[in-house]
N, C-alpha and C positions, 0 to 999 in steps of 0.2 A: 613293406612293399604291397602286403594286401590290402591295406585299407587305402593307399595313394593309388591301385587300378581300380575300387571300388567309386572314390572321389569322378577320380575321370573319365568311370563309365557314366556313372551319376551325370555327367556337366554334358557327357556326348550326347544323354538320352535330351537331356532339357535341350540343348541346343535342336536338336534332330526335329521333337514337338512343339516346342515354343517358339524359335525364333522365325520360321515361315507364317504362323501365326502371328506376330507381331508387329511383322513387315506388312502383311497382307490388312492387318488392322489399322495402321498407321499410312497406308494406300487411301483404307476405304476414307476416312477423318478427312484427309485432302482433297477426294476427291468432291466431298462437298463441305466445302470449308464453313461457309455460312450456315449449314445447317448445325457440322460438328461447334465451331463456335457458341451458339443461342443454345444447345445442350449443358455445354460447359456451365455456361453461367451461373447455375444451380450451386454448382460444387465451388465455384470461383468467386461468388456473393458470400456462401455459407463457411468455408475457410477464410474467409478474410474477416468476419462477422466474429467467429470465433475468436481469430488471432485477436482482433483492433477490442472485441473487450476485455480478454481477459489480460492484457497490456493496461490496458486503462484502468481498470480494477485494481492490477498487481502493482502499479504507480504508486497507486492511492495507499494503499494497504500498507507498503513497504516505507512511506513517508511516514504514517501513521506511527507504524511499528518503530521506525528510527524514532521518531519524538519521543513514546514511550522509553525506549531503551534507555535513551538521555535523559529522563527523569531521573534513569536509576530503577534497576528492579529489585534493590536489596532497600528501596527507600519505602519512607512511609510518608504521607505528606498531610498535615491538618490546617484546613483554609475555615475562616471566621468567615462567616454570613455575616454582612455588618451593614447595618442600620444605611436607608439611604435618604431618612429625615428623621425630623426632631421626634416626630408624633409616633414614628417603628421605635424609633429607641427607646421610648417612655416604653412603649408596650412590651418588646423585647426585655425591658430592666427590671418589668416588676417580678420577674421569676428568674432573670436569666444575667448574669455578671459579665456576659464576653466572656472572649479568650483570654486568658491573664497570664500574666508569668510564674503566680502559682500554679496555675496548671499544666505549664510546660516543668515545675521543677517536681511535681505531685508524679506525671507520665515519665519523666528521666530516671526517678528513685524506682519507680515499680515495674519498671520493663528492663529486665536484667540482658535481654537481648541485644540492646541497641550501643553502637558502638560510635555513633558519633551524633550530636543533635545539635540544632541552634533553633531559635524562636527567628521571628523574621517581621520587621513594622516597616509598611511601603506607603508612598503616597504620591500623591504629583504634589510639587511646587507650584508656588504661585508665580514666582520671578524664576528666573532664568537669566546670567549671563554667562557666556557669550551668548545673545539671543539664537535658539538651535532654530534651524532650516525643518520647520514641519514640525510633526507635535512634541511635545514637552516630554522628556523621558521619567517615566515613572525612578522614584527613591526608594531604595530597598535595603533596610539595615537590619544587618546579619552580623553573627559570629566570625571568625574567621575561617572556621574551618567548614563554612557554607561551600568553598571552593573546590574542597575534599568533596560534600556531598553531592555537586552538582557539578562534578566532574568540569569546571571551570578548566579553560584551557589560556592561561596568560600568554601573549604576543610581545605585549612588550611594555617593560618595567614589573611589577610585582604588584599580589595584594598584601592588603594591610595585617599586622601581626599580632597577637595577643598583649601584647603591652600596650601598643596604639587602640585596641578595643577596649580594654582597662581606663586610659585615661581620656576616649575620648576625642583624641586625635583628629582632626578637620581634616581628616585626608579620603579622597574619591578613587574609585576606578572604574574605566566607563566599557560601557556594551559597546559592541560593533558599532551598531547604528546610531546609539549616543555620540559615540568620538567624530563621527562624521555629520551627524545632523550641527555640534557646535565648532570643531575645528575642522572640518572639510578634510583638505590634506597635508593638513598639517601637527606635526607629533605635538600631542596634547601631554609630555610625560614633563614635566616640571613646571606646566602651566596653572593656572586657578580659573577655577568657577564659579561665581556666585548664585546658592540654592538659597530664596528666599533673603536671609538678611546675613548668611554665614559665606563665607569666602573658604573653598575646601580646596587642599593641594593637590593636585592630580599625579598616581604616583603608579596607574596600570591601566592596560587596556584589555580587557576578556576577548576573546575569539570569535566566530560567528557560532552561531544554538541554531537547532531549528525550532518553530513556535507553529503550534495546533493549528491554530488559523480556524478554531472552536469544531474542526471536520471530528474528534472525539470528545464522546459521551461522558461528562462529569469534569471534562476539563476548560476553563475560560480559555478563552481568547485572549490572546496575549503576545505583542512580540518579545520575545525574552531579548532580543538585540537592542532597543531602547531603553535600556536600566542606570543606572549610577548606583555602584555598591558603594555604602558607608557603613563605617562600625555600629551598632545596634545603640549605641552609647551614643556614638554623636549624633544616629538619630535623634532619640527619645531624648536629647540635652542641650543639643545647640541648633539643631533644624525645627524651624517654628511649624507645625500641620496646623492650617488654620480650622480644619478639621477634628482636629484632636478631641475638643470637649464631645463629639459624640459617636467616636469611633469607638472599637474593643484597644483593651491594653496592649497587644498585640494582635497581628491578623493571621499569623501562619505557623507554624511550629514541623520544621525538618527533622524525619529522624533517619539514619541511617544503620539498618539488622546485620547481622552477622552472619543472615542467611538468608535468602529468598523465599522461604522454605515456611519463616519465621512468619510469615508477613500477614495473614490469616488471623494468627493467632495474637500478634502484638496489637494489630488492627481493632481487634474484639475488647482487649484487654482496654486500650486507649478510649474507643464509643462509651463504653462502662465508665472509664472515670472520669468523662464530657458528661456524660447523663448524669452524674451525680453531683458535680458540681454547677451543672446549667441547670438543673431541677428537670429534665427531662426535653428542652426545649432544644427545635433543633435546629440552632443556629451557627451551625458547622458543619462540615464536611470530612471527609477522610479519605486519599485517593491512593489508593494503591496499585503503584506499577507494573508491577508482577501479577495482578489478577488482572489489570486493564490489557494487559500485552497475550496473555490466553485469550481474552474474548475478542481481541483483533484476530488470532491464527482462526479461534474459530470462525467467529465472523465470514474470513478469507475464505475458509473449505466452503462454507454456503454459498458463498459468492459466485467463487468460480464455478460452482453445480448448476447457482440458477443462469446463468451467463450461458455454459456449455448448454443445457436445455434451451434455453430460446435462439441460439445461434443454430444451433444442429435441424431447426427446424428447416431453415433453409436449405439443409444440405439434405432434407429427408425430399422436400420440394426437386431440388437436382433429381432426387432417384427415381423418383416419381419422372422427369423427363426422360432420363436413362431408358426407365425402362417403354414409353414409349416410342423412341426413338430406333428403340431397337427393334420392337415388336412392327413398326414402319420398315425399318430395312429386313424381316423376314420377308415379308409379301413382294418388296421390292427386288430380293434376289432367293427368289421360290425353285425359281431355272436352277440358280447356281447352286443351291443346296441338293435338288435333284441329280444332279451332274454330279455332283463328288460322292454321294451318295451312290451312283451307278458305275461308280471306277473304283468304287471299295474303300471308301469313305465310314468309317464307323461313327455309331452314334456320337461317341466321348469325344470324336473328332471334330464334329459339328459344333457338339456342346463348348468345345474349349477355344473354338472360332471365334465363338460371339461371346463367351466370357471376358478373352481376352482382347476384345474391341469395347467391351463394355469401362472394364476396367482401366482400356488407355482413357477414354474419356474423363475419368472422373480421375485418373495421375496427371492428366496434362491440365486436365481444372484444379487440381490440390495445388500443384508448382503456381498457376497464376494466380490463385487466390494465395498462397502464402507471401508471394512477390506484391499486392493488392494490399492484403492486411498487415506489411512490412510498411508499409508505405503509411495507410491511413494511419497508422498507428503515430509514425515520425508528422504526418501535417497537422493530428490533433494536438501532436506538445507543442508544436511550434507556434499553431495558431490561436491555441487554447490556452496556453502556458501551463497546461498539466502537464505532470510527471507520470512518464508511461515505461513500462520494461515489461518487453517482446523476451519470452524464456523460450527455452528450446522444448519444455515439458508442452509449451501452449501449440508451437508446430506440429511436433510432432502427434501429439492428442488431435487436432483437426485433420493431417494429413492423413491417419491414419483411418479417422473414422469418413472420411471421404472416400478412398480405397476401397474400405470395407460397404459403404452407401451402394458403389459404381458393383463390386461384387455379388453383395442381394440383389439389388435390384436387376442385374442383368441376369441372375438364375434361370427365372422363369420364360422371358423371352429365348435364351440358349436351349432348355430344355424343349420349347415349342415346335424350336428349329429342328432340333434332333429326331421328334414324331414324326413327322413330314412323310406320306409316302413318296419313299422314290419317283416310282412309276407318275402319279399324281404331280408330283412336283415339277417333272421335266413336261410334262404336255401343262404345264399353269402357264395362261399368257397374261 
């Protein structure tokens, strides 16, 4: 019972001090509306500044990170630099062999880590039928259990099995935007395509991926939704790359660790036996998921800091009006402070007058700047077709420091008002 009469002595005191204060604040605001409005502005530009980038940033970031994720952070991925004429390849060959399937079977035996792996040879075709609606989808032959590593998600019918990779099998399974660039809407699952001069059975369809669209560092450009998976075998056997004579043996080499943890260190292990078998030369890559998905989080932290700093200026600009606005309504009511002041008005009285007129200013500009930058937020995705997410961490962070702006900045005008002589204040005309 004691602490519940201490509560609602507490609430009777605030109510008793605050709320004639808040009334009498929300008075003065109306009474000059245009003027409290073009104060506002400040706080209502610089919360909306805030919200509408760190939504734009958190879009970017959070697509970024999703792409990442779907790589796989327990993967490891090695892409061939390959020749893109005669006269690189000559130069590349006289110290440098490509990618080869020795060296996917040299990285498999000596990384006791890895729990699942496939080499990977892609190319665009020459022919196409059904001729597909828009570009040609890249050929990508893999193992089977590339599906495993890259978290494939089949829709409908199945991929292909280990015995169909053994023998080679003419059999296809198409990406999202594959199945629609050559059969529109119609189920492409017991239908044929012909890649080049080979007629392949179509016998699955993968899901939709998202694809970098090249916004991260070390990764191509690529829509992963235009693909046609085949067995690695009917690649390299029955699909003709008219490319072939000066491509690497392979271009890609999937591995999947046992641990995320691992990824560093297989990473290292793998560069070492690239360099030793290219002679040093560095006509490969190595991209790691799990170290690429840390330097996005950090990335993120710097982002939203430099974000929050050039937004906040705005809202420092707001304090800056705040606090002339207020230091205008001292002179404006010098009478009135004299008067409360001569009927027994205490300093703390004064002071918490115009704190709390300062502070409605910059709460009723936080609400319309958060309603503001809610907004620009939704008409940049719509018109931009970026992907934006408005968090509750990004409101709350500008409302607050909006608050806290309308608070300093009204300090020193409340304290001004508080000095006032009485006697001086009520003969001020």
């Amino acid at each position: 019972m004691g602490s519940l009469d201490l509560s609602l002595s507490g609430l009777a005191q605030f109510k008793a001090r605050y709320l004639p204060d808040i009334g009498l604040g929300f008075q003065n605001l109306l009474l000059h509306k245009l003027r409290s409005l073009l104060t506002m502005l400040g706080m209502i530009f610089g919360v909306a500044a805030v919200i509408a980038m760190l939504s734009i940033g958190a879009g970017a970031r959070q697509q970024a990170m999703a792409f990442i994720e779907q790589l796989g952070v327990r993967n490891l991925i090695v892409e061939a630099h390959e020749a893109t004429s005669w006269q690189d390849l000559q130069e590349v060959r006289k110290t440098s062999p490509g990618l080869t399937m020795r060296d996917y079977r040299v990285i498999t035996a000596t990384a006791s880590d890895v729990v699942e792996s496939t080499p990977r040879k892609r190319f665009s075709p020459t022919k196409l039928l059904p001729k597909p609606q828009g570009d040609l989808p890249m050929i990508y032959g893999i193992e089977p259990n590339y599906q495993k590593i890259a978290g494939l998600r089949i829709v409908s019918g199945r991929f292909f099995d280990d015995q169909e990779s053994q023998s080679a099998t003419p059999v296809a399974v198409l990406g999202e935007a594959a199945r629609a660039a050559l059969f529109s809407q119609d189920d492409p699952i017991g239908k044929y395509i012909k890649v080049n001069e080979q007629w392949l059975h179509v016998i699955g369809v993968v899901g939709p991926q998202m694809s970098s669209g090249g916004a991260i560092e070390g990764v191509a450009s690529q829509d992963l939704n235009n693909l046609i998976y085949v067995p690695l075998s009917t690649a390299t056997l029955r699909l003709e790359d008219t490319r072939s004579g000066w491509k690497d043996d392979i271009d890609g080499i999937y591995l999947q660790l046992a641990s995320a943890s691992d990824s560093p260190t297989v990473a290292e292990m793998v560069r070492g036996v690239l360099n030793l078998s290219h002679h040093g030369r560095p006509d490969f890559s190595i991209l790691v998921p799990a170290e690429l998905l840390a330097e996005q989080k950090r990335t993120q932290r710097v982002f939203n800091l430099v974000m929050v700093a050039i937004a906040s200026i705005s809202l420092l600009v707001g304090g800056i009006g705040i606090m002339n606005i207020m230091l205008a309504n001292i002179l404006e009511r010098t009478r009135e402070i004299g008067v409360r002041r001569a009927i027994g008005a205490r300093r703390s009285d004064v002071v918490r007058q115009f704190l709390v007129e300062a502070v409605l200013i910059s709460f009723v500009g936080g609400m319309l700047g958060i309603a503001l930058g809610m907004s620009m937020s939704k008409t940049i995705a719509l018109l931009a077709g970026w992907s934006t997410v408005t968090s509750v961490s990004s409101i709350v962070l500008s409302f607050a420091f909006s608050v806290s702006v309308g608070l300093i900045f009204g300090l020193y005008p409340a304290m001004k008002a508080a000095k006032l002589d009485p006697v001086e204040a009520i003969r001020y005309e």
